[in-house]
PLY file of the C-alpha trace (Angstrom):
ply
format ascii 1.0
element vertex 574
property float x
property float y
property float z
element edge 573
property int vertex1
property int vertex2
end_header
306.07 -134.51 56.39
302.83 -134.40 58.09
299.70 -132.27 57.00
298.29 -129.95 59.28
296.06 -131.68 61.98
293.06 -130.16 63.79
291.85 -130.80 67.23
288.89 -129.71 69.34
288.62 -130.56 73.00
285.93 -129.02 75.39
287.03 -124.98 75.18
290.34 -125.11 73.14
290.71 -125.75 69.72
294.14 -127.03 68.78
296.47 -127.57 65.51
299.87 -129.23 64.47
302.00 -129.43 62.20
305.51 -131.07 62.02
308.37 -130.62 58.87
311.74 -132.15 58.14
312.47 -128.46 56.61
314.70 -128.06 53.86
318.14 -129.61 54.59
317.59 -132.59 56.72
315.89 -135.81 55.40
314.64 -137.02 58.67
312.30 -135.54 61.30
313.28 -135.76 65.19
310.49 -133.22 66.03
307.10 -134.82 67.77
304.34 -132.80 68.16
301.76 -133.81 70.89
298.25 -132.94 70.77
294.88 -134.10 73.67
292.82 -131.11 73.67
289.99 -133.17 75.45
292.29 -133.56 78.07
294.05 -130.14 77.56
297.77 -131.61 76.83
300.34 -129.98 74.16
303.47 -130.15 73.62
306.46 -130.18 71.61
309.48 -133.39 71.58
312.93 -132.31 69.72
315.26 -135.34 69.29
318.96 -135.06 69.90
321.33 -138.03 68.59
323.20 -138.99 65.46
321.79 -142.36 63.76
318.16 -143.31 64.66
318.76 -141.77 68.54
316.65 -138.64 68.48
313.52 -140.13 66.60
313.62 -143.05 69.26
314.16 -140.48 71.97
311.48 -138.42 71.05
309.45 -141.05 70.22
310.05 -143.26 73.71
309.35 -139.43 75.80
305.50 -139.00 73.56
304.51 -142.42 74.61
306.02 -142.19 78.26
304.46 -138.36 78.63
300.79 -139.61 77.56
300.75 -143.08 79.68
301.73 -140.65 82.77
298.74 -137.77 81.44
296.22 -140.40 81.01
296.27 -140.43 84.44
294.42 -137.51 86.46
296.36 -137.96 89.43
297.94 -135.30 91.70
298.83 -131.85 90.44
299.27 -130.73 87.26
302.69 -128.99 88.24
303.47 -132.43 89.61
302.19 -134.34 86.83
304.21 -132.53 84.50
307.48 -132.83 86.38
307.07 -136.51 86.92
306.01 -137.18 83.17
309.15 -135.59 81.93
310.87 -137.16 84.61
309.77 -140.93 83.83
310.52 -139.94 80.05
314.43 -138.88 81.07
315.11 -142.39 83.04
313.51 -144.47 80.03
315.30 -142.65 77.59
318.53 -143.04 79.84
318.18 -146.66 80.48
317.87 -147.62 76.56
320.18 -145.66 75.79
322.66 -147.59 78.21
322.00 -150.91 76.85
322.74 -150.34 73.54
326.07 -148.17 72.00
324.53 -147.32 68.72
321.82 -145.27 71.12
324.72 -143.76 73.33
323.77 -139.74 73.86
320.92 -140.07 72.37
318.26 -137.31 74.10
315.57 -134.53 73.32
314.34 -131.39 74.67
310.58 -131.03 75.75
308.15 -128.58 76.27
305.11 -129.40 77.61
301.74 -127.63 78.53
298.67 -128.60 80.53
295.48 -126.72 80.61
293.18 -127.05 83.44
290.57 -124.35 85.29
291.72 -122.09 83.32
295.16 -122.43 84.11
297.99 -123.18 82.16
300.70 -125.36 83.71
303.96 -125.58 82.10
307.09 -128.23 82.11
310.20 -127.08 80.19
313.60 -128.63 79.36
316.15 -127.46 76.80
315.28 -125.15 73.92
311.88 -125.58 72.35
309.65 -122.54 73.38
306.23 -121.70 73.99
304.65 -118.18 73.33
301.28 -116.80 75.21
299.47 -114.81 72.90
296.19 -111.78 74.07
295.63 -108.77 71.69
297.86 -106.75 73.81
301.57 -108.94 72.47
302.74 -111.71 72.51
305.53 -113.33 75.50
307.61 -116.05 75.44
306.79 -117.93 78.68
310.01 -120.10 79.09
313.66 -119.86 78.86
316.03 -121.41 76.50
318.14 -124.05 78.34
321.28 -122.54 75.95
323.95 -120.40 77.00
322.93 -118.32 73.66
319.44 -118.09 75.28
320.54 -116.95 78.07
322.50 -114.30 76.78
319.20 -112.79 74.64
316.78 -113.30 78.06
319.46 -111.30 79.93
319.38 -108.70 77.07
322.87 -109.34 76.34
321.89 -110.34 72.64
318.85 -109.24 70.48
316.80 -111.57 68.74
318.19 -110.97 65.40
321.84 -111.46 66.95
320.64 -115.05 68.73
318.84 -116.29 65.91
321.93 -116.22 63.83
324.56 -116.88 66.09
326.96 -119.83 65.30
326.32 -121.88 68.81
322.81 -121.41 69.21
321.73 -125.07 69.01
323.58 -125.94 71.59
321.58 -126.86 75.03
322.94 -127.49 78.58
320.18 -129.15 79.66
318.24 -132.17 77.97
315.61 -134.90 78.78
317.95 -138.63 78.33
321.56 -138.11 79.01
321.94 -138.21 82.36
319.47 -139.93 85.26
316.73 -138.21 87.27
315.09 -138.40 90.16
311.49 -137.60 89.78
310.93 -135.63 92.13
314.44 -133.09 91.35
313.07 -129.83 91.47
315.98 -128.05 89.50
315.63 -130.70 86.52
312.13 -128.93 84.68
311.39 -125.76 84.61
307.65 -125.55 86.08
305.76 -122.39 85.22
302.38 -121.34 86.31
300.32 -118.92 84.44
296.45 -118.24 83.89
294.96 -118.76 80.33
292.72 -116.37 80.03
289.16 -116.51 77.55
291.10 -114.29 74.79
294.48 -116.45 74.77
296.21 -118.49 72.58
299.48 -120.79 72.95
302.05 -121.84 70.51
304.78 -124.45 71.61
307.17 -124.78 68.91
310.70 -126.42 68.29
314.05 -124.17 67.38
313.51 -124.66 64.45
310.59 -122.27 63.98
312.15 -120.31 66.68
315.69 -119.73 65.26
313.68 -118.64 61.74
310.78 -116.58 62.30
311.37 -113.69 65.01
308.46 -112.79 67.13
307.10 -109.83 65.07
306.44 -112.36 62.53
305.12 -115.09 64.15
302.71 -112.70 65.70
302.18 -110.76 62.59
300.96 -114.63 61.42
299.04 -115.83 64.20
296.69 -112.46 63.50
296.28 -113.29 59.84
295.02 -116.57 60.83
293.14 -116.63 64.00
290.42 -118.53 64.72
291.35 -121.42 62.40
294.31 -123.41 64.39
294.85 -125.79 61.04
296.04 -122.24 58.95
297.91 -120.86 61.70
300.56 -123.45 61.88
300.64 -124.38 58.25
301.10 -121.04 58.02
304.30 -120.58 60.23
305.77 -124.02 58.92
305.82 -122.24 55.62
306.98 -118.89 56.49
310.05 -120.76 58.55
310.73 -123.22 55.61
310.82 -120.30 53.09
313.51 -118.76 55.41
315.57 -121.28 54.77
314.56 -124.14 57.06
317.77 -125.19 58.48
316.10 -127.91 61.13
312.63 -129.84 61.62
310.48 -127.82 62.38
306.86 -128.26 64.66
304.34 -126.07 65.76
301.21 -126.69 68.39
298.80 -123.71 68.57
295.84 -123.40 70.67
293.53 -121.21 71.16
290.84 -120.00 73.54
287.01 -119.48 72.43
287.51 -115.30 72.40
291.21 -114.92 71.27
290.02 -114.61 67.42
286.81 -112.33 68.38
289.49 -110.02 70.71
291.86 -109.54 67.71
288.63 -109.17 64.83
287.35 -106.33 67.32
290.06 -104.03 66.52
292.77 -105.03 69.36
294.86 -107.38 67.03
296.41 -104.43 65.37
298.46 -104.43 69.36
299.46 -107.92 68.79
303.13 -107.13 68.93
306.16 -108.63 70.66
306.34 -107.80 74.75
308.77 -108.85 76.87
309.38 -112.49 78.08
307.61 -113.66 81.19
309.45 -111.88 84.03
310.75 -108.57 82.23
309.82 -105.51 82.48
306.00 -104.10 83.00
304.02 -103.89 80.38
303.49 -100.93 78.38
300.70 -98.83 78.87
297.62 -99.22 76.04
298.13 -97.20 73.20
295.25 -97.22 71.58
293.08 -95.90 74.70
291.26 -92.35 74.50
290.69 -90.65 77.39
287.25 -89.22 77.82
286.95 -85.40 77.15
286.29 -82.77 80.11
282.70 -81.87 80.72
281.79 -78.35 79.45
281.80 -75.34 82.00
278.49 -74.56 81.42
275.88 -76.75 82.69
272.27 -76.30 81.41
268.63 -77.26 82.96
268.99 -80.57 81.08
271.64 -81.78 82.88
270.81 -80.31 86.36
267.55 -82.32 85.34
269.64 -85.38 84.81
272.00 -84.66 87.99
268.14 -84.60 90.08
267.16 -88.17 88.67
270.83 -89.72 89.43
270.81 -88.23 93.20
267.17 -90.45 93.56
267.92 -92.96 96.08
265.39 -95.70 94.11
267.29 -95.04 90.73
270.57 -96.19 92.81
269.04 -99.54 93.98
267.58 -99.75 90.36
271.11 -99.44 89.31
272.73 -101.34 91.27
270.21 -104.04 90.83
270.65 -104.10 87.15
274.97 -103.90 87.00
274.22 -107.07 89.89
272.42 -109.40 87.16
274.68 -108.19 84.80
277.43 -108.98 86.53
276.29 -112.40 87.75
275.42 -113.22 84.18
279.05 -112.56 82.81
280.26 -114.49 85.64
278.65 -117.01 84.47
279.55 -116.88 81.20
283.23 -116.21 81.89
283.22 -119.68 84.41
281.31 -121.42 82.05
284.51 -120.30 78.84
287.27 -120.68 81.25
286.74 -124.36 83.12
287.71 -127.65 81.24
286.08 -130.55 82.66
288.75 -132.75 85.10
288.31 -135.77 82.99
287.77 -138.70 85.05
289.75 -142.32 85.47
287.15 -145.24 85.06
288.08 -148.98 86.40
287.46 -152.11 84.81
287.78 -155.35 86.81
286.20 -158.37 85.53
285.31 -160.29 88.52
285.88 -157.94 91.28
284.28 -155.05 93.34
284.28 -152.82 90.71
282.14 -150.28 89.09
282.40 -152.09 85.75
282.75 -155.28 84.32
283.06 -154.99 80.72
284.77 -152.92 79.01
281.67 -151.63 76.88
279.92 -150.86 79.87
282.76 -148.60 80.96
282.87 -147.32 77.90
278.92 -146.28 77.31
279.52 -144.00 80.54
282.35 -142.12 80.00
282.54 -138.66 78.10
285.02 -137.25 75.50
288.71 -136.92 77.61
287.89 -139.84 79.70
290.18 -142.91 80.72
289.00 -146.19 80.45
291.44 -148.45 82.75
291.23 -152.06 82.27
292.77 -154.54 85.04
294.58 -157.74 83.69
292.22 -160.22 82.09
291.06 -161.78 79.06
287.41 -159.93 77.92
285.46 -161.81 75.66
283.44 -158.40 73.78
282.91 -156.40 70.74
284.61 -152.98 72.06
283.58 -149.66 70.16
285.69 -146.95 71.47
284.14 -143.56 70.29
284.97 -139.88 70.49
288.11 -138.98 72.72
287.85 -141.55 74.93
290.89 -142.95 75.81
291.12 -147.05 76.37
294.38 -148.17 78.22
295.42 -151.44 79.97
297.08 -150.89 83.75
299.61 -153.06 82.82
300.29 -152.94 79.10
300.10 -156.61 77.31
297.92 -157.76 80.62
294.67 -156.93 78.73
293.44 -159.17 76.41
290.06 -158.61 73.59
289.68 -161.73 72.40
287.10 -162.12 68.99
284.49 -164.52 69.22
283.62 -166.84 66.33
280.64 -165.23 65.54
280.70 -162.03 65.88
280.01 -159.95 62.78
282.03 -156.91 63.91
285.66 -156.37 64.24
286.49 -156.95 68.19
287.84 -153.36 68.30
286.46 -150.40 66.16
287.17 -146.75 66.62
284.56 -144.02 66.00
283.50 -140.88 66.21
284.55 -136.97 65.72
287.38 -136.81 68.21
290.83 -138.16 68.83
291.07 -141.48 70.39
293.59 -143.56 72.10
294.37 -147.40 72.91
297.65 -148.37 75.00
298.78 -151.91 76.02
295.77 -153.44 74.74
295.79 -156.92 72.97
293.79 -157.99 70.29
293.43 -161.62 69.49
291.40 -163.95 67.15
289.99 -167.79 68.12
288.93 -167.96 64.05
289.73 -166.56 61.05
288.18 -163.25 61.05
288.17 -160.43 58.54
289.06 -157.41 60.63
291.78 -157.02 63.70
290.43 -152.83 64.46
288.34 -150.80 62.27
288.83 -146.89 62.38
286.60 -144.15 61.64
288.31 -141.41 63.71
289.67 -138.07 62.62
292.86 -139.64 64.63
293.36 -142.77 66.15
296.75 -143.74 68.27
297.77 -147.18 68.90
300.59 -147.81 71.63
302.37 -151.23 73.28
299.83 -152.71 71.37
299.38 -156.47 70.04
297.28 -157.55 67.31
297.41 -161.36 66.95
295.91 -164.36 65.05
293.79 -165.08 61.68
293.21 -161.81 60.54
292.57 -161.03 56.60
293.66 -157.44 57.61
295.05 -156.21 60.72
293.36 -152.93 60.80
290.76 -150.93 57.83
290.72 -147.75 57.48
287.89 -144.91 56.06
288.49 -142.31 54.12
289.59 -139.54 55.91
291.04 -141.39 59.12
293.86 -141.40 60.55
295.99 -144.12 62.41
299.19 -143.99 64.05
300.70 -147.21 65.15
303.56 -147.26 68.02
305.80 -149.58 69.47
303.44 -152.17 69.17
303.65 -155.92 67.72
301.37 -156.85 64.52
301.06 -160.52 63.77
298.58 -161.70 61.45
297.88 -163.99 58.74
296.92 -161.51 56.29
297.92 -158.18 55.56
298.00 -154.61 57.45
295.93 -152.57 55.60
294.44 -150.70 52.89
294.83 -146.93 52.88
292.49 -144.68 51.62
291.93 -141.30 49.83
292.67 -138.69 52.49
293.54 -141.73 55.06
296.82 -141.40 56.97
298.75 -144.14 58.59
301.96 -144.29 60.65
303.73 -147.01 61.64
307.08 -146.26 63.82
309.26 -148.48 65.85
306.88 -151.57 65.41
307.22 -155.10 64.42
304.99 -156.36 61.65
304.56 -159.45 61.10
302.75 -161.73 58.90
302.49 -165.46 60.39
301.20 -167.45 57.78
303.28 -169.48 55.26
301.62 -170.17 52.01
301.97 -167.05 49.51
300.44 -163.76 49.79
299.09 -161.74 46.54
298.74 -158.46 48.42
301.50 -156.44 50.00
301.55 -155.50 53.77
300.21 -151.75 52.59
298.37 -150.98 49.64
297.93 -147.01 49.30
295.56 -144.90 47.10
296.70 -141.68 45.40
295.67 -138.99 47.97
296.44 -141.55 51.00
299.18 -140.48 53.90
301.58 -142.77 54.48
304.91 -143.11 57.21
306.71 -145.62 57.75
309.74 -145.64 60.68
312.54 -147.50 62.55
310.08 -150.42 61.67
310.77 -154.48 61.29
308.91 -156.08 58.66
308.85 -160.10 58.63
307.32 -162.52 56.09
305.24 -160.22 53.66
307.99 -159.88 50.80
310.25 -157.44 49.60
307.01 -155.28 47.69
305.76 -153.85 51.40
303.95 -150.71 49.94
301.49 -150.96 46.76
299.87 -148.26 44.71
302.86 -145.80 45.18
305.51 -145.01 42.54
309.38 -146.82 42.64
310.73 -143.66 44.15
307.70 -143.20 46.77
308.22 -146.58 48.04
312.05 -146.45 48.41
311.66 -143.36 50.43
308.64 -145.45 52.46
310.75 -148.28 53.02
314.09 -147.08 53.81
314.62 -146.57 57.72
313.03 -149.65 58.02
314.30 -153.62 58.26
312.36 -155.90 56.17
312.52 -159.64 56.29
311.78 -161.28 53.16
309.69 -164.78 53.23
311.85 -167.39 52.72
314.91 -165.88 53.27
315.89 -167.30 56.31
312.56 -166.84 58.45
312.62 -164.40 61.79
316.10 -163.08 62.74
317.40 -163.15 59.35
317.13 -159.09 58.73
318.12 -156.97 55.59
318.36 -153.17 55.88
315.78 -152.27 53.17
317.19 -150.16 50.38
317.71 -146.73 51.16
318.83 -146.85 54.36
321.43 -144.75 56.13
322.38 -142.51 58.96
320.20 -139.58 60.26
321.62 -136.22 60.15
323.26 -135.29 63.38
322.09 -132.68 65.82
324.92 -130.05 65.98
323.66 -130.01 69.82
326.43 -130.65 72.04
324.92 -130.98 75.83
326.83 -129.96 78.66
327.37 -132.88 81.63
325.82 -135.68 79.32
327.15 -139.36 80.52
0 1
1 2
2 3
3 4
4 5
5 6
6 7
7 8
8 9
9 10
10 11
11 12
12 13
13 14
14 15
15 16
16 17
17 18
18 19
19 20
20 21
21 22
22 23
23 24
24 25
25 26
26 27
27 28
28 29
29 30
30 31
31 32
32 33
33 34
34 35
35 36
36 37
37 38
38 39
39 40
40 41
41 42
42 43
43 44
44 45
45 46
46 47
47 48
48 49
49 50
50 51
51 52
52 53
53 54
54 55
55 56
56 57
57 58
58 59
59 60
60 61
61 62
62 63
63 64
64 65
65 66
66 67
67 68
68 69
69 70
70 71
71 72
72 73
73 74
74 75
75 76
76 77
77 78
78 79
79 80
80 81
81 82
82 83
83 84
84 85
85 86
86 87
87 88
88 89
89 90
90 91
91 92
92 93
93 94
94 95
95 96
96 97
97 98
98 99
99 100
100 101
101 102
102 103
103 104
104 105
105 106
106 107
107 108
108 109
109 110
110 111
111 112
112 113
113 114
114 115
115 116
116 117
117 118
118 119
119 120
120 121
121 122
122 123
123 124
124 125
125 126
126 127
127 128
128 129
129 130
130 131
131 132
132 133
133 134
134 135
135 136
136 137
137 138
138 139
139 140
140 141
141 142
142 143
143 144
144 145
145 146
146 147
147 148
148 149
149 150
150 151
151 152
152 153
153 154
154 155
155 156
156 157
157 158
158 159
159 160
160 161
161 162
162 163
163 164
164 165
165 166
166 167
167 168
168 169
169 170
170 171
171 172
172 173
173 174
174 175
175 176
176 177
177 178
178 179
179 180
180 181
181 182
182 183
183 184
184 185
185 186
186 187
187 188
188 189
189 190
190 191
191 192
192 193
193 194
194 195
195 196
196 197
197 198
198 199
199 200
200 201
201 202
202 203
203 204
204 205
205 206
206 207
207 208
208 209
209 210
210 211
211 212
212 213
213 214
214 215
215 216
216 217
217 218
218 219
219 220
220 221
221 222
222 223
223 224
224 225
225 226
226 227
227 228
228 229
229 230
230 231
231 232
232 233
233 234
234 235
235 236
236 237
237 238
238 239
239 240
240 241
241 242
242 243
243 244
244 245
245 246
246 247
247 248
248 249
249 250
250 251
251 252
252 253
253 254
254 255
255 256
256 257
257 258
258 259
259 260
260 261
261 262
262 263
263 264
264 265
265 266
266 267
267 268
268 269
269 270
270 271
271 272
272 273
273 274
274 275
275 276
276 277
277 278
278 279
279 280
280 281
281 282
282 283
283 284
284 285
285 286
286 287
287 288
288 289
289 290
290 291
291 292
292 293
293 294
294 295
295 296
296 297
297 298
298 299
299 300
300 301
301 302
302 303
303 304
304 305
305 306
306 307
307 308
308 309
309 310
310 311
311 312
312 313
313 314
314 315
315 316
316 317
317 318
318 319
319 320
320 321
321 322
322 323
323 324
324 325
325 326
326 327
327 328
328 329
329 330
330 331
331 332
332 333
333 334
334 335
335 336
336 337
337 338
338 339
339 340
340 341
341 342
342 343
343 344
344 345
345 346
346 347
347 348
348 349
349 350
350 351
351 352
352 353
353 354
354 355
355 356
356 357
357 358
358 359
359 360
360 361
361 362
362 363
363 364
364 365
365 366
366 367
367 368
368 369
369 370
370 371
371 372
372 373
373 374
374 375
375 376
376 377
377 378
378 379
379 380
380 381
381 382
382 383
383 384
384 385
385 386
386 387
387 388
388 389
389 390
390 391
391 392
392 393
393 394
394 395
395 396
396 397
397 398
398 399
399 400
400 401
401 402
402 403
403 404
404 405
405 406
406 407
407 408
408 409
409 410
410 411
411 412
412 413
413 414
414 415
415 416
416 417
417 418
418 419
419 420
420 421
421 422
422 423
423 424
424 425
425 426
426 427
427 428
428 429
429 430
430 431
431 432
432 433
433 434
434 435
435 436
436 437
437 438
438 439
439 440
440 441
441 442
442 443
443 444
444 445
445 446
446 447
447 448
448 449
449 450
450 451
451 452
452 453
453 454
454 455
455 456
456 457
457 458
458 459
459 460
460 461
461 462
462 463
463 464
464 465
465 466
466 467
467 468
468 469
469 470
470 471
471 472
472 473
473 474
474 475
475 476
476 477
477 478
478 479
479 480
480 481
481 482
482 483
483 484
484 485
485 486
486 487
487 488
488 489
489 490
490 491
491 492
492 493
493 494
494 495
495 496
496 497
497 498
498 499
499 500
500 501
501 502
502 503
503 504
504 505
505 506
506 507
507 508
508 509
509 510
510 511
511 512
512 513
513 514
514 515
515 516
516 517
517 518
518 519
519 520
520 521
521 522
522 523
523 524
524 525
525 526
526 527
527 528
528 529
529 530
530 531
531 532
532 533
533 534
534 535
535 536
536 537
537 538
538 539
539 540
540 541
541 542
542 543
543 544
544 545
545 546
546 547
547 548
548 549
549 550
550 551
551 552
552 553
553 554
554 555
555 556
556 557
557 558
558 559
559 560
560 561
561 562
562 563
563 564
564 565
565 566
566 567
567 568
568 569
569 570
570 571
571 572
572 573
């Protein structure tokens, strides 16, 4: 399981939280979080075997490389991200049998000038949330969810009906074009000062009705982190039948709209598209002025009728007005984050990556062109550092530098995709983090490294799809550190004996391990856990014991076995 995760980009603030729930052992749910950049969103894996946490997985890493790019739309951003993320998912899943069907179901939101664009496929969800109620902004791709939207079925009756997992539309099993306008669902809607979002998988959906996930989105507003630790828990203790994810965000005035007395109306409405909404209940009308009128108020009626007590007036409501203009611009715009180019030896704005770097703001891109860059790179708060062409991009160490050639710092979330890291020496440290999250994707770390990567306390590193080969070991993880590792080879190169395993963990530390290949560190991979800990860790990945045949000689480490299939059965799959 994964703890609760807080995120704060320029206006929202943001949470996650993702749960195998109580009767499957594996996870298929992905939960995707850039509130610099305003992205959310919720993956739901559909596949027997390992097919729905690769599918999943493959759409979060196709979904961000298309984001990370601030060009066009964001309705056509959206569409083409999901898009991208079907024909990958399709292709894999055609070269390989033991991936056949495998899919997932997205929903995806974008937040931008105070807008909130929305791409939606299958049967995840995502609720708007004001004082006045709550609305579900997207339709289930289900013929069950169809039947409650068209009123033919009440909540109660959908949640427990016997085919409601099954979707007729998913993101995988059959090809795309990008530009298919009947393929995601694209909704527009404006996100006001006072809102809040939740995206969440079925199942959190199929659990909690909406009376009670609004009932616990009041108790907890204005601190993301409780709010969907909150509804994890309230859908686990009614029963938890699936994985279940939530992503909440909210706006800088939803919490102060609800503490001023209007979250008492924060009850279920209608979904987007029904019916009008009902009129306030909780307004009082003014009462009727008294028939008699006395000298006071004829006095009164004498001073309004003044022509230079109008243009007072009017002057006054004018700066007022202007003011909370202002104010309301200055709440409801997010930044456009900006794109900038590296090109060593080329017309280009920059030349070095730490140049680039030292000019860009939290929920920037830095793009670096092909080459081989010879620099100590410190990538700080929610910047974003990503190669055009993923393994084109090479940070190479020099042999005396004193610092790791990549570190990660600061107070916000930061990514690295397609970026290699390589060593001319023996150096201590591959990438240093001391981030509240760091994500690492298509990414290489190779050569005479003691330790791939060190972690601080408190940080957080999530490794994807990405090839480790080193001479020492991965890492060390700390109290309160948490490291994933999914779908990645790790490797360790060297071929005298190693004293230390690939992981050592302390007691509080995080640790996740996935669908990974480990090759040359030994059959102990994970140290400072118990027996039972580390058999959990392990399993789901292949390990390759040194000396036991060398690369391509795999053993399915103990534990091992089939996922728990989706009872999903799409309609005009391949």
């Amino acid at each position: 399981m994964a703890e609760p995760r807080t995120f704060a980009g320029p206006m929202l603030r943001a949470a996650a939280r993702t749960h195998p729930g109580r009767v499957r052992a594996n996870n298929e749910d992905v939960p995707l979080v850039d509130a610099a950049r305003g992205v959310f969103g919720v993956i739901d894996g559909i596949g027997g075997h390992a097919g729905g946490e690769i599918a999943a997985a493959m759409a979060k890493d196709v979904i961000v490389q298309r984001l990370a790019r601030p060009l066009g739309a964001p309705a056509d951003r959206v569409r083409e991200a999901i898009a991208i993320a079907n024909n990958e998912i399709f292709k894999r899943a055609a070269d390989s049998s033991d991936l056949a069907g495998m899919a997932c179901v997205i929903t995806l939101a974008l937040v931008s000038d105070g807008r909130l664009t929305i791409g939606h496929v299958g049967d995840a969800r995502l609720y708007k949330l004001r004082a006045g109620g709550i609305r579900k902004l997207t339709r289930d791709h289900s013929p069950v969810g169809e039947r409650e939207d068209a009123g033919e079925l009440s909540e109660a009756d959908a949640m427990r009906h016997p085919h409601r997992n099954e979707v007729f539309r998913d993101v995988g099993t059959v090809f795309r074009d990008k530009d298919e306008q009947e393929f995601v669902d694209i909704i527009d809607e404006p996100l006001e000062p006072d809102a809040a979002i939740l995206l969440c998988t079925d199942g959190l959906s199929d659990m909690l009705p909406g009376s009670t996930i609004a009932h616990i989105v009041r108790q907890h507003a204005g601190s993301p982190e409780q709010v969907v630790e909150a509804l994890v828990a309230a859908a686990n203790d009614a029963g938890g039948r699936d994985n279940i994810t939530a992503v909440y965000a909210e706006m800088p005035l939803f919490a102060d709209a609800l503490a001023g007395g209007a979250g008492q109306r924060l009850t279920p409405t209608e979904p987007a598209g029904g019916n009008a909404a009902q009129p306030d209940r909780n307004a009082m009308a003014m009462p009727a002025a008294p028939a008699h009128v006395g000298r006071a108020r004829r006095a009164a009626r004498a001073v309004v009728s003044s022509r230079m007590t109008w243009f007072a007036a009017g002057a006054v409501v004018g700066v007022i007005g202007a003011l909370a203009l202002t104010m309301y611009v200055a709440t409801t715009q997010v930044r456009a984050p900006r794109t900038l180019i590296v090109a060593p030896g080329r017309t280009s704005s920059f030349t070095s990556i730490t140049a680039a770097i030292a000019s860009a703001s939290p929920g920037d891109v830095v793009r670096v062109e092909p080459g081989v860059y010879r620099e100590v790179v410190e990538v700080r708060d929610g910047i974003d550092l990503v190669a055009s062409r993923p393994g084109t991009v090479t940070i190479v160490a020099s042999a005396d530098a004193a610092r790791p050639p990549l570190s990660i710092v600061g107070a916000l979330n930061v990514r690295i995709a397609g970026i290699r890291i390589e060593a001319e020496k023996s150096a201590e440290i591959g990438v240093r983090i001391t981030a509240p999250e760091a994500t690492l994707e298509l990414v290489e770390i190779v050569g005479p490294f003691r330790h791939a990567f060190a972690l601080s306390p408190g940080s957080s590193i999530s490794v994807r799809g990405s090839r480790i080969a080193v001479t020492g070991t991965l890492l060390a993880v700390p109290d309160d550190g948490h490291a994933t590792f999914v779908n990645s080879i790790l490797m360790r190169t060297a071929t005298t004996a190693l004293s230390e395993p690939a992981i050592s963990a302390s007691p509080s530390a995080h640790l996740v391990l996935r669908g990974n290949v480990f090759n040359g560190f030994g059959s102990d991979i994970v140290e400072g856990v118990t027996e039972a800990q580390r058999a959990q860790l392990v399993g789901g990945n292949t390990v390759v014991a040194a000396g036991r045949g060398g690369p391509g000689v795999s053993e399915p480490a103990a534990g091992r076995g089939s996922s728990v299939p989706r009872s999903r059965t799409p309609r005009g799959g391949r």
